[in-house]
C-alpha positions, 0 to 999 in steps of 0.5 A, spaced: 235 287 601 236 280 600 242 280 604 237 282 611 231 277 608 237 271 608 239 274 615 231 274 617 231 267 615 237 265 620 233 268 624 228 265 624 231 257 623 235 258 629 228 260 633 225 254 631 232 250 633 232 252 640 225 251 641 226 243 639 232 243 642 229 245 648 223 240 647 228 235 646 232 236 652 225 236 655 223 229 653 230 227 654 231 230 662 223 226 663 226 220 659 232 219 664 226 220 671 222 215 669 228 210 667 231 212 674 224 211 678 225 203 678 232 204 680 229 209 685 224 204 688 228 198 688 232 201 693 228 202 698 228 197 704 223 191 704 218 192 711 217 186 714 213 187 721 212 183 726 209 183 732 213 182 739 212 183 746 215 189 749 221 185 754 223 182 748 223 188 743 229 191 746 233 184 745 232 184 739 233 191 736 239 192 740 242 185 737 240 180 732 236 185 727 240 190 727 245 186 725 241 182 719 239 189 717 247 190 716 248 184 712 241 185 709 240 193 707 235 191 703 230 188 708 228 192 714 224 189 720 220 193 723 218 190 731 210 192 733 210 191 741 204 188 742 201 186 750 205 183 755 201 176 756 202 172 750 195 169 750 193 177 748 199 177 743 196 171 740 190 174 740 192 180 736 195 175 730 189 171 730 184 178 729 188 180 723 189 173 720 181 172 721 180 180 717 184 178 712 188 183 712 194 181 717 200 186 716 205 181 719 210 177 715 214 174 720 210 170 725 214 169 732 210 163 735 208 160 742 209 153 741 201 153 743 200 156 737 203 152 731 197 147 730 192 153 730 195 157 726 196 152 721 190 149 720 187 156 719 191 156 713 195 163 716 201 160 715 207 157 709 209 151 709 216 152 710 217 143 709 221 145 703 226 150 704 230 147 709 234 140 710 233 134 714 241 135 714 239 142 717 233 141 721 238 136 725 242 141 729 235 144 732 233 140 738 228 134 736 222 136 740 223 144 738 223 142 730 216 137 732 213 143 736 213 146 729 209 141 724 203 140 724 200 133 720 207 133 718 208 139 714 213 145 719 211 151 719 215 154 724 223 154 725 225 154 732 227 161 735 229 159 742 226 153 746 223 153 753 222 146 758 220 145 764 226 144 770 225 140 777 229 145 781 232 143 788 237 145 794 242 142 792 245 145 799 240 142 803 239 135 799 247 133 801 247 137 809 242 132 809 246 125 805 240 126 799 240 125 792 236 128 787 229 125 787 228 120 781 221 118 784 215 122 785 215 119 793 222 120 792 220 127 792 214 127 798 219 123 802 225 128 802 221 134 803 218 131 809 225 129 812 227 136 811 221 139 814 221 135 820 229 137 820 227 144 820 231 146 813 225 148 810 219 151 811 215 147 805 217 141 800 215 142 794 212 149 789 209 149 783 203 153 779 196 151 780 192 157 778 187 156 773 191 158 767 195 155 761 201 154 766 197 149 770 197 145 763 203 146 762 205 144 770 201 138 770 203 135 763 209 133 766 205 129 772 201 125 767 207 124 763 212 121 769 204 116 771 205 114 765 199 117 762 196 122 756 192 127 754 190 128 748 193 123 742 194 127 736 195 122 731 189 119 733 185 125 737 183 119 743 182 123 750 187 119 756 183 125 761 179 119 764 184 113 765 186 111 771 194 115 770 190 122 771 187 120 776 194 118 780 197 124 777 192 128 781 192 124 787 200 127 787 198 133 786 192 133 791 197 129 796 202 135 797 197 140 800 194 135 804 200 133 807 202 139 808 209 139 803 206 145 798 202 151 802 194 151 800 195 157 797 199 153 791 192 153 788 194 160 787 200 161 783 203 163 777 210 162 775 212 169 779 209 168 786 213 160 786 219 163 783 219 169 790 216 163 794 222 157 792 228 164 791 226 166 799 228 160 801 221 158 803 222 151 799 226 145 798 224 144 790 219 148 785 217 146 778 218 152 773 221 155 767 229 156 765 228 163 767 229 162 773 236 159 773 239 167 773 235 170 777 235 165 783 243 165 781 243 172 782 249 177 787 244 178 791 239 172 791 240 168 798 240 162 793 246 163 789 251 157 788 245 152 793 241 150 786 240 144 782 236 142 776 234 136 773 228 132 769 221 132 773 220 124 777 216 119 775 213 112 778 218 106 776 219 105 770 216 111 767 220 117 764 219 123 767 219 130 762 219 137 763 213 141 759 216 144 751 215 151 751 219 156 747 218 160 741 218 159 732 218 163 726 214 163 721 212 166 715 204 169 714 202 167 708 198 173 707 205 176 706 208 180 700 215 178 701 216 171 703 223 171 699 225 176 704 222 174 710 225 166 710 232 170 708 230 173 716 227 167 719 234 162 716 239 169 720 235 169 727 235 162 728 243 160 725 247 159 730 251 165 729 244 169 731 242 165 736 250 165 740 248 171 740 241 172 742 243 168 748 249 171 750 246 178 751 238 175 753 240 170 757 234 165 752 234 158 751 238 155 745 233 151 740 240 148 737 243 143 740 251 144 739 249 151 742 248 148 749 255 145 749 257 152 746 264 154 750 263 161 750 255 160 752 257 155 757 263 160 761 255 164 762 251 159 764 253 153 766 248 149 767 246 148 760 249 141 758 244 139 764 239 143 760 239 139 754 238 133 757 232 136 760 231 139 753 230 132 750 226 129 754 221 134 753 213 132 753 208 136 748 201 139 749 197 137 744 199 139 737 191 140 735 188 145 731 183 145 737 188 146 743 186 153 746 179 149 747 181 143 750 186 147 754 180 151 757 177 145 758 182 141 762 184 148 767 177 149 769 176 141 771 184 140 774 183 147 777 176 144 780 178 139 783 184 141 785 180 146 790 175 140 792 169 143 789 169 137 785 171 129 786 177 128 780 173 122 778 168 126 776 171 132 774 176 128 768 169 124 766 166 131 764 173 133 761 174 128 757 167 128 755 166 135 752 174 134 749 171 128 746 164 131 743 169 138 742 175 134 738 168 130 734 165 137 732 
């Protein structure tokens, strides 16, 4: 009877030690999730989003991005295709921004938007993580393009300039050299005119819009004049240099070197215009160059490049455009986020970015770049126009100003207003603006 007690007992101890054996592995099989989970999540990719226009989307995923995220696993950028126009991109960023609740870490930035978004407050002062040393190798007006009241917020991604373009061919039928003067340029348009070799001389944007800004900074450059002084915020709208500006501008309608409809156009409607052969010099942007080169563009091998004219003595410059990157201070991820921003803009992305894009380099030894210049030959020349690069005015105010300075050169340039009334009353509200 005892021995079946004894048994029970066994019984009953083993019971009770496959119970705790089970809890025990219970407790330990919980133990080895909850130490997994941190291991779990530190391998999921950081998201840093960024909002693009659609026709530079594709570039981007297709090169540059998916190979930082080969070298960087650990870090996805996720691309948010915005509008086409710029001007609603740059919307877009500052409604988020002003909600407080922006979900973009990486910020790509018109050169325009630099001063605004740093004022708000919207982006990291980026001063401290990058050299003068390496600052150096970017293009000096790009690098200038992404300060604001000293302090750089923006890396240059790509740059843009203006260029003067002209028939070469038609420039040496005729025993002419580049114009270096703006009566260099009315003389040999009406020489090729009256020749029959061309239809019109000159074409460039005059519709009320940013691009007419952009056109006529680097008028009043090449006179000699100024817009706005960022450093002392004094208004040169008023100054007998605009004026003359002006003058050139409203001199090649009347004598019949520009078409009157030029008052009309953006970059497009200039670029078909000077492409078909209608004209003999446009101002305009890079982009340009390959499509006027193209197989099939009756202008192929017949164009040239150079900085915009200027009176004596004045040194004529094409107008900065171009893209930066920067960091939203809103962002969760501003360790990762500069990791991006220093890969997209080394010079191993950009050689790239270039190649199969076709976009403008912000460094400088890219211009020279054999690879690059196999393809676009005319770059060296571009960097000499890059240089001489003339800045609309790094203000926190400048889409005002900007607006104001449209409406009264678009005023005056369609005869509803004499330009020295219009630039009186531009210069007045920019100062009773820039004063508020």
């Amino acid at each position: 009877m005892s021995k079946v007690k004894e048994i029970k007992q066994q019984q009953k101890v083993l019971q009770k030690l496959k119970s705790r054996t089970g809890i025990f592995f219970a407790i330990l099989l919980l133990g080895i999730i909850l130490l997994s989970i941190p291991q779990v999540l530190s391998q999921q990719p950081v998201v840093l989003n960024m909002l693009i226009t659609p026709p530079d989307a594709q570039p981007w995923r297709q090169g540059i991005i998916k190979d930082f995220e080969a070298k960087n696993p650990g870090i996805h950028i996720n691309l948010i295709e915005g509008p086409n126009a710029t001007n609603l991109l740059e919307d877009l960023y500052t409604s988020a921004f002003i909600l407080g609740d922006s979900p973009y870490d990486l910020v790509n930035m018109d050169v325009i938007w630099t001063p605004k978004f740093a004022a708000a407050g919207w982006l990291l002062d980026l001063s401290d993580r990058i050299t003068k040393q390496e600052l150096a190798a970017f293009s000096l007006k790009d690098v200038e393009g992404g300060r604001y009241e000293g302090k750089l917020y923006g890396i240059p991604m790509r740059s843009d300039v203006g260029v003067l373009y002209y028939r070469q061919d038609l420039l040496q039928q005729a025993n002419f050299q580049p114009p270096e003067t703006f009566e260099d340029l009315l003389k040999i348009s009406q020489a090729l005119q009256k020749q029959g070799k061309i239809n019109w001389g000159y074409v460039w944007q005059g519709r009320q819009y940013e691009g007419l800004n952009a056109m006529f900074v680097e008028v009043l450059k090449g006179f000699g004049g100024f817009w706005v002084n960022p450093n002392t915020l004094e208004v040169g709208l008023d100054k007998p240099e605009t004026l003359k500006a002006i003058a050139f501008l409203k001199e090649t309608i009347q004598e019949g070197i520009s078409p009157r409809g030029v008052t009309t156009y953006q970059e497009e409607e200039t670029r078909r215009f000077f492409q078909s052969g209608q004209a003999a010099f446009i101002r305009s942007w890079p982009y340009l160059w390959p499509l006027a080169n193209a197989e099939d563009s009756p202008l192929k091998g017949k164009i040239g490049i150079k900085p915009m004219v200027s009176v004596p003595d004045e040194s004529g410059g094409g107008c900065l455009g171009g893209w930066r990157l920067g960091i939203a201070k809103s962002s969760r991820h501003p360790k990762e986020a500069w990791k991006a921003v220093k890969y997209f803009t080394s010079e191993e992305a950009q050689r790239q970015f270039i190649l199969k894009a076709g976009f403008v380099p912000s460094r400088r030894s890219l211009f020279n770049d054999p690879q690059i210049v196999s393809k676009y030959p005319h770059y060296p020349q571009l960097l000499k126009i890059a240089d001489k690069a003339v800045l609309r005015p790094p203000i926190a105010q400048y889409a005002q100003v900007s607006d104001i300075l449209q409406r009264y050169l678009s005023a005056t340039l369609t005869n509803r207003i004499t330009p020295e009334r219009a630039m009186q009353a531009a210069a007045s509200e920019t100062r009773s603006l820039l004063r508020r």
